[in-house]
C-alpha positions as CSV (number, residue, x, y, z in Angstrom):
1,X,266.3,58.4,-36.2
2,X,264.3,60.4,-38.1
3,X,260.1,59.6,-38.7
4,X,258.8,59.1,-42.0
5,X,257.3,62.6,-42.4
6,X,253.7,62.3,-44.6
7,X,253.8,62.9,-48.0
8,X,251.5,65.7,-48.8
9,X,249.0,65.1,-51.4
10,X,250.8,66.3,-55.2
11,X,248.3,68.8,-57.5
12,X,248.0,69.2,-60.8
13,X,250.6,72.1,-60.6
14,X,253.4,69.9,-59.3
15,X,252.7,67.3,-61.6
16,X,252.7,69.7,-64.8
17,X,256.1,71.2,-63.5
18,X,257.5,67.9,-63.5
19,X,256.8,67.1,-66.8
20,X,257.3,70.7,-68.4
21,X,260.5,70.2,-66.4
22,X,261.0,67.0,-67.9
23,X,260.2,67.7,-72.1
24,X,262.5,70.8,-71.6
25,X,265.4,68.7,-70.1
26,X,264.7,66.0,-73.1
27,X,264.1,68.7,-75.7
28,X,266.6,71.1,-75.4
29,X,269.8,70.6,-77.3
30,X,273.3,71.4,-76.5
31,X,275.1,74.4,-77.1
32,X,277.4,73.5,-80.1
33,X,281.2,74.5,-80.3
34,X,281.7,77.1,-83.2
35,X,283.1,75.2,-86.0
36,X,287.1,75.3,-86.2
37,X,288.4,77.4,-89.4
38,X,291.0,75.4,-90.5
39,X,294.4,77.5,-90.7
40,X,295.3,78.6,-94.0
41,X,297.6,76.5,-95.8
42,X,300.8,78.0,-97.3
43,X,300.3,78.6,-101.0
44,X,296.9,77.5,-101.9
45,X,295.0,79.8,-103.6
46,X,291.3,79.9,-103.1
47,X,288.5,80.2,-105.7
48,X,286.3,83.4,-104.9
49,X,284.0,86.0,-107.0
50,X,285.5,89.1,-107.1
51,X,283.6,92.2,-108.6
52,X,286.8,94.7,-110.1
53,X,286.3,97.8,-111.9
54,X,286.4,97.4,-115.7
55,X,289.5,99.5,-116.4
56,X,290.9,97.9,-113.1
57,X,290.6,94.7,-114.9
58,X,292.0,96.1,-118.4
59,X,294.7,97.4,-116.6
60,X,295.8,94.0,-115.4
61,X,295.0,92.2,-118.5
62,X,297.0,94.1,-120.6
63,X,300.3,92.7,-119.6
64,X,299.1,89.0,-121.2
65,X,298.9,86.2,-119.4
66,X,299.9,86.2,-115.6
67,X,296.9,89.1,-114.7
68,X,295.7,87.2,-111.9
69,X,298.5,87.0,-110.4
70,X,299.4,90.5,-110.5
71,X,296.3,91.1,-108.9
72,X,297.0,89.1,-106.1
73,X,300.0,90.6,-105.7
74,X,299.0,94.0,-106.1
75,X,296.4,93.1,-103.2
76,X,299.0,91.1,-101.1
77,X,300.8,94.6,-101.0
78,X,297.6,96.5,-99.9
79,X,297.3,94.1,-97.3
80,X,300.9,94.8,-96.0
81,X,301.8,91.4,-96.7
């Protein structure tokens, strides 16, 4: 059996480690997961702001309606897609 051993007498510094110990256990907040990127669905386009070269643009726009597409297309082939 083992004796009740004396408590020794607690300071100031124990008690202010305690409760530093204490706020910064019920302050701190959880790491947070990295939001999930969605995976790109097949076939939607998405809206963006594109800066092109003027005579890039001309280009493209000449052929009539369509030109953003043929941009896309002409990127999708740059891409090696």
């Amino acid at each position: 059996m083992v004796a009740d051993q004396p408590r020794r007498p607690r300071t100031m510094n124990d008690a202010r480690s305690e409760a530093e110990a204490a706020f910064k256990k019920a302050t701190t907040k959880a790491p947070e997961a990295p939001p999930r990127k969605a995976a790109p669905l097949p076939g939607v386009k998405e809206l963006v702001s594109l800066r092109i070269d003027q005579d890039v643009l001309q280009y493209f726009q000449e052929g009539g309606p369509g030109w953003q597409e043929r941009i896309n297309e002409a990127l999708r082939k740059a891409a090696g897609k």
